[in-house]
DOZADO-954805 format. One record per residue (C-alpha): residue number from 1; residue in one letter; x, y, z. Coordinates in nm, 2 decimals, padded with zeros to 4 digits. Example, Ala and Ser with C-alpha at 12.3 -4.5 7.8 and 13.67 -1.06 7.14 Angstrom:
2
+-----+----+--------+--------+--------+
:   i : aa :      u :      v :      w :
+-----+----+--------+--------+--------+
:   1 :  a :  01.23 : -00.45 :  00.78 :
:   2 :  s :  01.37 : -00.11 :  00.71 :
+-----+----+--------+--------+--------+
//
This chain:
291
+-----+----+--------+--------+--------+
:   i : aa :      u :      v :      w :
+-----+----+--------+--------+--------+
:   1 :  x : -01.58 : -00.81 :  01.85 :
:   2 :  x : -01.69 : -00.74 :  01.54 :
:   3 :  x : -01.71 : -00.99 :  01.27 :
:   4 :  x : -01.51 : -00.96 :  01.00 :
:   5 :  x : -01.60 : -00.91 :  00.64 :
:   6 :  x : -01.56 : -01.18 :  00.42 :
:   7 :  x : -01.57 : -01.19 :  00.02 :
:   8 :  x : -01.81 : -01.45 : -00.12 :
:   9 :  x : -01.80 : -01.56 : -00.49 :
:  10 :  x : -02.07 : -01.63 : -00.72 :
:  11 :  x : -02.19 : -01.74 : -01.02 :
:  12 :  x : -02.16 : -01.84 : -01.32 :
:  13 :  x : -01.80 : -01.83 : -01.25 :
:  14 :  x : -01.95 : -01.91 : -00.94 :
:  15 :  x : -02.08 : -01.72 : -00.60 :
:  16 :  x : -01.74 : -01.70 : -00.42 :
:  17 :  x : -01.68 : -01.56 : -00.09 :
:  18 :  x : -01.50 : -01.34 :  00.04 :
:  19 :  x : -01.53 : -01.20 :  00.41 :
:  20 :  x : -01.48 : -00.84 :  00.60 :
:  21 :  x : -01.47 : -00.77 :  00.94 :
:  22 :  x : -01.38 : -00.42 :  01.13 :
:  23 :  x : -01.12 : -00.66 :  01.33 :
:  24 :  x : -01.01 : -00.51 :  01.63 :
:  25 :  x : -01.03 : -00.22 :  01.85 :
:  26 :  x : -01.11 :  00.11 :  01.70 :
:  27 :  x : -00.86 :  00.34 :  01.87 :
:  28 :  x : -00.63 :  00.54 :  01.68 :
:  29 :  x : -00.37 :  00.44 :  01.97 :
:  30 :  x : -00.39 :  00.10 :  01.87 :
:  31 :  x : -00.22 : -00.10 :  01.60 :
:  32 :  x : -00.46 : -00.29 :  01.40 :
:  33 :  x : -00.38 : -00.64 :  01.34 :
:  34 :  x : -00.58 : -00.92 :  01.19 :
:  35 :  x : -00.65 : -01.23 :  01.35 :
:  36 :  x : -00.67 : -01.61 :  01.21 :
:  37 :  x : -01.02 : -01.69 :  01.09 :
:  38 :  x : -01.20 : -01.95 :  01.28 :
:  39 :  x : -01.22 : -02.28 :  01.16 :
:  40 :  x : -01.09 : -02.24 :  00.83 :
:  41 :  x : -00.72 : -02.23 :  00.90 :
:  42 :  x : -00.63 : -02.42 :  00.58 :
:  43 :  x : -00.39 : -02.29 :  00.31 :
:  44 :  x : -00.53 : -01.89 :  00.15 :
:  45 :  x : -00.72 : -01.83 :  00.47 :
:  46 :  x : -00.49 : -01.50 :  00.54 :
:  47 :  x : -00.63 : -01.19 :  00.59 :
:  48 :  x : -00.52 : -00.81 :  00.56 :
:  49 :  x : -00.62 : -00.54 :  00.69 :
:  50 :  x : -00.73 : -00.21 :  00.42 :
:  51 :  x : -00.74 :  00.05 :  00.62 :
:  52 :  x : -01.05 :  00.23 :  00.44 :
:  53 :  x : -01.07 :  00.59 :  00.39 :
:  54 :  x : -01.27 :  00.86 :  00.20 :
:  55 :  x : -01.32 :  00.80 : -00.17 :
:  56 :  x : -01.57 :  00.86 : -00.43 :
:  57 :  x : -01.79 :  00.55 : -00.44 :
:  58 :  x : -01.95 :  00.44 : -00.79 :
:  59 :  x : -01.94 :  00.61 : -01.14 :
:  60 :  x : -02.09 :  00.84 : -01.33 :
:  61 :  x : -02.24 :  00.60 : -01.61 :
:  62 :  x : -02.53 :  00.43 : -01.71 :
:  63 :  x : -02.59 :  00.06 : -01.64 :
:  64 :  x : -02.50 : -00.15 : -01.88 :
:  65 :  x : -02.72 : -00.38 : -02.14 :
:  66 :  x : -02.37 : -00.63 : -02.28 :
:  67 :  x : -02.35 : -00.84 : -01.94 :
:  68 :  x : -02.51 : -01.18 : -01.88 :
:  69 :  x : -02.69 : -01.03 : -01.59 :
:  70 :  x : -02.87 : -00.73 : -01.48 :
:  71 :  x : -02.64 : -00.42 : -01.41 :
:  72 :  x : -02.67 : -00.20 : -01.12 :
:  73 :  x : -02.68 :  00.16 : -01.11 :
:  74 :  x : -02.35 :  00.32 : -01.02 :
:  75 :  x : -02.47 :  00.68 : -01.01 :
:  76 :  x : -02.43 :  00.89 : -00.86 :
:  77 :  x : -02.07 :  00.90 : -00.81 :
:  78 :  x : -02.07 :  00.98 : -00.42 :
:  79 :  x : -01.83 :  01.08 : -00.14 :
:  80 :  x : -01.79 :  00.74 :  00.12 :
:  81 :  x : -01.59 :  00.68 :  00.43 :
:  82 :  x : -01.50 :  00.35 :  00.52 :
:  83 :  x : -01.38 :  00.25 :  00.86 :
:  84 :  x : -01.06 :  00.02 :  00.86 :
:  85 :  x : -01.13 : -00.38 :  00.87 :
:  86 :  x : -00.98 : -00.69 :  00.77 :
:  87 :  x : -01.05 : -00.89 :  00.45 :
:  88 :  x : -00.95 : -01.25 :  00.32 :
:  89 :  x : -00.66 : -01.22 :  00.10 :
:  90 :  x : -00.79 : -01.52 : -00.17 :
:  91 :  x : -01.15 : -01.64 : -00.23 :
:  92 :  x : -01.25 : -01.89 : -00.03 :
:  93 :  x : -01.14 : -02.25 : -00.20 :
:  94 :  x : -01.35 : -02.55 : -00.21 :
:  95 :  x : -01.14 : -02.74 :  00.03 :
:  96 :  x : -01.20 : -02.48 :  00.29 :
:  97 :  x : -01.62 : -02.46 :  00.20 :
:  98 :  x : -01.61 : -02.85 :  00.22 :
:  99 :  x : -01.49 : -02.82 :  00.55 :
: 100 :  x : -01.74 : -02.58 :  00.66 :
: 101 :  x : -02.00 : -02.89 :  00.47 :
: 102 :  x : -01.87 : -03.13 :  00.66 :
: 103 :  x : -01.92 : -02.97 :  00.98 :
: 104 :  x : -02.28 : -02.93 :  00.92 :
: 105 :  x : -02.26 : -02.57 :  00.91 :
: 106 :  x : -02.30 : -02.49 :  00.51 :
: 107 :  x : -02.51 : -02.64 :  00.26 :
: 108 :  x : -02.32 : -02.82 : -00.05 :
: 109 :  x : -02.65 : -02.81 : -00.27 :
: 110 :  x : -02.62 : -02.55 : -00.57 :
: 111 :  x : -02.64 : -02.59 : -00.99 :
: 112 :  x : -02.98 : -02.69 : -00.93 :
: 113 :  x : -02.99 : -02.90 : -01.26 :
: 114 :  x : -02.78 : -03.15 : -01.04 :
: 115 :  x : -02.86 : -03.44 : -00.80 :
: 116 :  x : -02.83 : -03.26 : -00.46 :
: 117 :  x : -02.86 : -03.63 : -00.34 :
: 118 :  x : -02.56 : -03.78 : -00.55 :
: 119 :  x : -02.36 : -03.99 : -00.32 :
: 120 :  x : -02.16 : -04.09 : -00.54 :
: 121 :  x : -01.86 : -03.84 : -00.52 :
: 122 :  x : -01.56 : -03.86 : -00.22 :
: 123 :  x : -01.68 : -03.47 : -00.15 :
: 124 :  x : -02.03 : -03.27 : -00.14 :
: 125 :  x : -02.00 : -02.94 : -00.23 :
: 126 :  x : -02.10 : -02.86 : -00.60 :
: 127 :  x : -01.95 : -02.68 : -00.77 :
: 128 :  x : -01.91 : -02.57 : -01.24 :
: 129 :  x : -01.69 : -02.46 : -01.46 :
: 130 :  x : -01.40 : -02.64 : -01.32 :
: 131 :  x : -01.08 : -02.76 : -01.51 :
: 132 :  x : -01.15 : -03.08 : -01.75 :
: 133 :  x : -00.83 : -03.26 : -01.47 :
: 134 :  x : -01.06 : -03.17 : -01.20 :
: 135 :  x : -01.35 : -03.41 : -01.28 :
: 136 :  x : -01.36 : -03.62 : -01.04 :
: 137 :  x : -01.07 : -03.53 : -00.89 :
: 138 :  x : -01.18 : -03.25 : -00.70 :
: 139 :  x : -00.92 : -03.25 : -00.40 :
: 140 :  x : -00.65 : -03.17 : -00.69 :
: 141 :  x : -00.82 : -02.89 : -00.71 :
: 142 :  x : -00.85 : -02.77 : -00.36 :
: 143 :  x : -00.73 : -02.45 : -00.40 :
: 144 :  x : -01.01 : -02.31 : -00.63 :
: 145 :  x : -01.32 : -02.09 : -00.56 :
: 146 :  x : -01.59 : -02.26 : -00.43 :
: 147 :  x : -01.86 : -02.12 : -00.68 :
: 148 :  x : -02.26 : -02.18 : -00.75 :
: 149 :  x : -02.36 : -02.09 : -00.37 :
: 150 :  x : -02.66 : -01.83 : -00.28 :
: 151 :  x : -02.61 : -01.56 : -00.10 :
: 152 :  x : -02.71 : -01.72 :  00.20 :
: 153 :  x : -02.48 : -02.00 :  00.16 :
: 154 :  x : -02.20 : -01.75 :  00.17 :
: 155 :  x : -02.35 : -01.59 :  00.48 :
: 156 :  x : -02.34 : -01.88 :  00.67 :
: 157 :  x : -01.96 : -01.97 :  00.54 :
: 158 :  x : -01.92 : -01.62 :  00.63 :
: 159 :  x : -02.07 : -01.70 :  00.98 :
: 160 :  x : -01.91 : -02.01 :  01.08 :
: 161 :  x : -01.53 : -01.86 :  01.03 :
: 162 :  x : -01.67 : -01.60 :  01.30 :
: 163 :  x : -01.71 : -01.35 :  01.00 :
: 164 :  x : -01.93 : -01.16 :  00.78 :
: 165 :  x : -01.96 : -01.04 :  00.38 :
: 166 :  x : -01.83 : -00.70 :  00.32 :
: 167 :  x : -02.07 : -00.45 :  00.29 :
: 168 :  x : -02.06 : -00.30 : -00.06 :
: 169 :  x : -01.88 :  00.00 :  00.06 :
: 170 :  x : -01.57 : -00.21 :  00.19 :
: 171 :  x : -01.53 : -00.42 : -00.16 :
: 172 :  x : -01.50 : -00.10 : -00.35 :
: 173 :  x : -01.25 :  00.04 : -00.09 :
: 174 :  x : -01.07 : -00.28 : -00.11 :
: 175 :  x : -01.09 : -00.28 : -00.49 :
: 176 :  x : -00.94 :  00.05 : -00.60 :
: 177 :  x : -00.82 :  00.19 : -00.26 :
: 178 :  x : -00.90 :  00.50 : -00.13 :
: 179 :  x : -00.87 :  00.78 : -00.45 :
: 180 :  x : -01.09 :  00.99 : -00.59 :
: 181 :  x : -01.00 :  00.96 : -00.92 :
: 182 :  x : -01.18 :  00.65 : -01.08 :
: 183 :  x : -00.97 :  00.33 : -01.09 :
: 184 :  x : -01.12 :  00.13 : -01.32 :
: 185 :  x : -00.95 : -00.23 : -01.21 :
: 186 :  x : -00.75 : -00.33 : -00.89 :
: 187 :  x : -00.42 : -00.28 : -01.02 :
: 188 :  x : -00.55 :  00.09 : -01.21 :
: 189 :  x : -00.64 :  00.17 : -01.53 :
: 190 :  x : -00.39 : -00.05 : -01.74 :
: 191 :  x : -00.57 : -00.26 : -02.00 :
: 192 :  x : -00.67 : -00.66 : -01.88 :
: 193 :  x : -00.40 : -00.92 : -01.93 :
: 194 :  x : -00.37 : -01.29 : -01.88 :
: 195 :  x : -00.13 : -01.18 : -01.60 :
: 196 :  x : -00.37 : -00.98 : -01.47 :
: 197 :  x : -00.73 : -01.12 : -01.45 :
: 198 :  x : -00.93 : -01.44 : -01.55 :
: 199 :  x : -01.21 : -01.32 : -01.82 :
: 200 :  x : -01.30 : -01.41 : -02.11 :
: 201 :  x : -01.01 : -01.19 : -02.31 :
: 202 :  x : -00.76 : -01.34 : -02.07 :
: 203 :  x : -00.88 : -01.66 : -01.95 :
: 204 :  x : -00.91 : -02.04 : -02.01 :
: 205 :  x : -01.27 : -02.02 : -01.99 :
: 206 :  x : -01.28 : -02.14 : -01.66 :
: 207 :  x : -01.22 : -02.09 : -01.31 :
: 208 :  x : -00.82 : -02.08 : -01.15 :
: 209 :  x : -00.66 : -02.11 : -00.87 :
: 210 :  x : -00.74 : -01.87 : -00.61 :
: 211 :  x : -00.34 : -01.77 : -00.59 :
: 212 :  x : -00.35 : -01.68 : -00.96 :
: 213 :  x : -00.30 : -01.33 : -01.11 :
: 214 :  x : -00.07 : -01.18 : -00.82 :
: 215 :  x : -00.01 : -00.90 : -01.09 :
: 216 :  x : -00.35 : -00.80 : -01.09 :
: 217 :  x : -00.43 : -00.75 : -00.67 :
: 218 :  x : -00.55 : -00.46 : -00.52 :
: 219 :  x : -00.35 : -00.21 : -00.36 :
: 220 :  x : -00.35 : -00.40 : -00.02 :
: 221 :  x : -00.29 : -00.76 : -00.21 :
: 222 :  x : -00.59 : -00.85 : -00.24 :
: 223 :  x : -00.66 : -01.12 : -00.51 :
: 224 :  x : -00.89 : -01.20 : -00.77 :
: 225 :  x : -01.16 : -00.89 : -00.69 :
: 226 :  x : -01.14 : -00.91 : -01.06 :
: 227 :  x : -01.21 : -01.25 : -01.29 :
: 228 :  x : -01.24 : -01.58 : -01.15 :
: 229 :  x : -01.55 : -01.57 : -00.97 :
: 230 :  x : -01.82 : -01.24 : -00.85 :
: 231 :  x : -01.88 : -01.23 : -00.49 :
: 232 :  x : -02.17 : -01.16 : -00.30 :
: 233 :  x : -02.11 : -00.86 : -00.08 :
: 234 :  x : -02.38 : -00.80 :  00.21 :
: 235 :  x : -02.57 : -00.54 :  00.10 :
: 236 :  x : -02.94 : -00.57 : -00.07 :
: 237 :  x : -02.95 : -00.40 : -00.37 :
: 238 :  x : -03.03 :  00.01 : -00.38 :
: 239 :  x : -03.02 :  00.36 : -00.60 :
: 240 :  x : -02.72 :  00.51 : -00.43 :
: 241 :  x : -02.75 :  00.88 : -00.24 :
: 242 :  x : -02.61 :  01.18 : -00.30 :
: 243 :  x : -02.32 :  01.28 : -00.07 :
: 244 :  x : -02.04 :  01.53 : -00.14 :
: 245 :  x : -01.69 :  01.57 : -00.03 :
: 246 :  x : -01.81 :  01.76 :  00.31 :
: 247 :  x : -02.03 :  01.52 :  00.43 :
: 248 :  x : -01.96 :  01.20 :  00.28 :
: 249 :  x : -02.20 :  00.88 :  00.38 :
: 250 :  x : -02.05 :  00.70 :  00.72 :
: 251 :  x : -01.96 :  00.28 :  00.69 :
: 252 :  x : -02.32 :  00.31 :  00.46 :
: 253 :  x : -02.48 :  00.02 :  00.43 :
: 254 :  x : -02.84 : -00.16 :  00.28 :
: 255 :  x : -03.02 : -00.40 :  00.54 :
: 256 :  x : -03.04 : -00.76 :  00.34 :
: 257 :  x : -03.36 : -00.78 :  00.20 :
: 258 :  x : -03.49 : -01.10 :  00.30 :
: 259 :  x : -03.55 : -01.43 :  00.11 :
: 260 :  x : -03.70 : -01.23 : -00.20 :
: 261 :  x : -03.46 : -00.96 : -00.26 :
: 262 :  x : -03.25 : -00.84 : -00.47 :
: 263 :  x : -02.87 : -00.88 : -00.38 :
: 264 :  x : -02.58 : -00.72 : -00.51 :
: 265 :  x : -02.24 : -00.92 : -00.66 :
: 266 :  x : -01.93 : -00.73 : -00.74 :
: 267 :  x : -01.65 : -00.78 : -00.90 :
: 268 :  x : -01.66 : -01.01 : -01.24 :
: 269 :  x : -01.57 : -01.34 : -01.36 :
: 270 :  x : -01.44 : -01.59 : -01.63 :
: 271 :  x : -01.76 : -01.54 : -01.84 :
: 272 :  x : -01.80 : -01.17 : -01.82 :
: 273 :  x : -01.62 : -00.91 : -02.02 :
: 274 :  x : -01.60 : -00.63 : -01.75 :
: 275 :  x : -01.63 : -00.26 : -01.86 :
: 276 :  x : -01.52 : -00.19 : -01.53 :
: 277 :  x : -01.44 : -00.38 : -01.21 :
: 278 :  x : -01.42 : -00.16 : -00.90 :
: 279 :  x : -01.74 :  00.00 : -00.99 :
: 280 :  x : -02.00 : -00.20 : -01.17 :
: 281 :  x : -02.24 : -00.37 : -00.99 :
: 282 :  x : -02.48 : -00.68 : -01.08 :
: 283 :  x : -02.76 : -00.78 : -00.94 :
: 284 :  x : -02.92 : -01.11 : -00.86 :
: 285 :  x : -03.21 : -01.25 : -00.72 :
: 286 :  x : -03.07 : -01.38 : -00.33 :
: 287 :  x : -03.12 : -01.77 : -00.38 :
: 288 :  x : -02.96 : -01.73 : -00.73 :
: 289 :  x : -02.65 : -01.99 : -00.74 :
: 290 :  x : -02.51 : -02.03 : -01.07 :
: 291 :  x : -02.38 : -01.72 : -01.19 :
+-----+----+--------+--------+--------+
//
């Protein structure tokens, strides 16, 4: 079976994750369901399926100079068809990456101007930019993104729940649905709100809870693929193709490109002021962890 795509947060609101996977059987007789992750059956491990579909990918705009981070190109605009799959619901929480730690199967290290070696904290995944009641007290704060993780950190959280990171095709899909007008944010056009997202307009100025802003999911319910934290989605970074309405590009994806790439994160976070959400995409460097 194929593995399904998971959404992986990053930086400086932190690398989350998040994860995809074309679930079951691809038969149009079939009813598509989504099974339990492995392993990390805690609390905001649900998944839904988003049934994909034909939609104009990226925008017709230059890249950006006002971010933190590099911007991607998102031209051309270009037509995409994206098989159905399931995705998590929620970012992945620290409580659920701490279990993956503790299994031996993730690496807590990140914020590299911390002791990797500290032993003297109850938990070992690192983590920034959490709430001032959340120092050390971290289990009260279970159910935030994990952030500050590379992007092969979130592969191999990705890997142990038996899934993968979306491909950059599937976040977009999952982010403004399947139109081919552009939807600027998950929940449309409407201007950001504290209800909505957490930026810097909107937000405390640090991460929430990965249940937060139900207003502002995605058309399948999908939360926070605006604010909080970016996530890494599996694709290395490339100019996008041409492809019209006719013959639009097929479940496209770009190969990783190896310990030296460059890496694509979507989405935006606490510390960025997004011009758009569904469309913009930053780049990073793959063992970049802070955001």
């Amino acid at each position: 079976m194929t593995r399904w795509p998971l959404l992986i947060f990053a930086p400086l609101a932190g690398f989350a994750l998040m994860g995809c996977e074309p679930d079951p059987i691809a038969d149009p007789d079939i009813s598509y369901f989504c099974e339990e992750p492995g392993n990390a059956n805690r609390e905001y491990s649900e998944r839904v399926l988003v049934e994909g579909g034909t939609f104009v990918m990226g925008a017709d705009v230059e890249p950006h100079a006002t971010s933190s981070w590099p911007s991607g190109d998102e031209r051309p605009p270009h037509w995409v068809s994206v098989s159905p799959f399931c995705m998590n619901t929620y970012e992945v929480t620290l409580q659920q990456y701490e279990d993956c730690v503790r299994e031996g199967a993730c690496s807590p290290h990140g914020l590299t101007w911390e002791d990797p070696d500290d032993t003297s904290r109850d938990y070992e995944t690192v983590h920034n930019h959490y709430p001032e009641e959340c120092w050390g007290d971290e289990e009260s704060c279970w159910d935030h993104p994990v952030n500050g993780k590379t992007y092969f950190q979130a592969t191999d959280y990705c890997e142990w729940t038996g899934g993968r990171l979306c491909t950059e095709a599937e976040w977009e899909v999952a982010a403004k649905g399947p139109y081919s007008d552009r939807r600027d944010h998950p929940w449309g056009n409407a201007t950001p709100t504290y209800d909505l997202t957490n930026i810097p307009s909107t937000g405390p100025g640090y991460v929430t809870p990965v249940h937060w802003h139900e207003d502002g999911a995605s058309v399948d319910g999908i939360f926070n693929m605006a604010g909080n934290v970016y996530e890494w989605v599996y694709d290395g970074y490339e100019l996008y193709p041409e492809a019209d309405e006719d013959n639009p590009l097929i479940d496209p994806v770009v190969e990783p490109a190896g310990d030296d790439g460059v890496y694509v994160g979507r989405g935006s976070c606490f510390f960025t002021e997004p011009l758009r959400t569904t469309t913009q995409r930053t780049i990073w460097p793959a063992q970049f962890d802070w955001g």
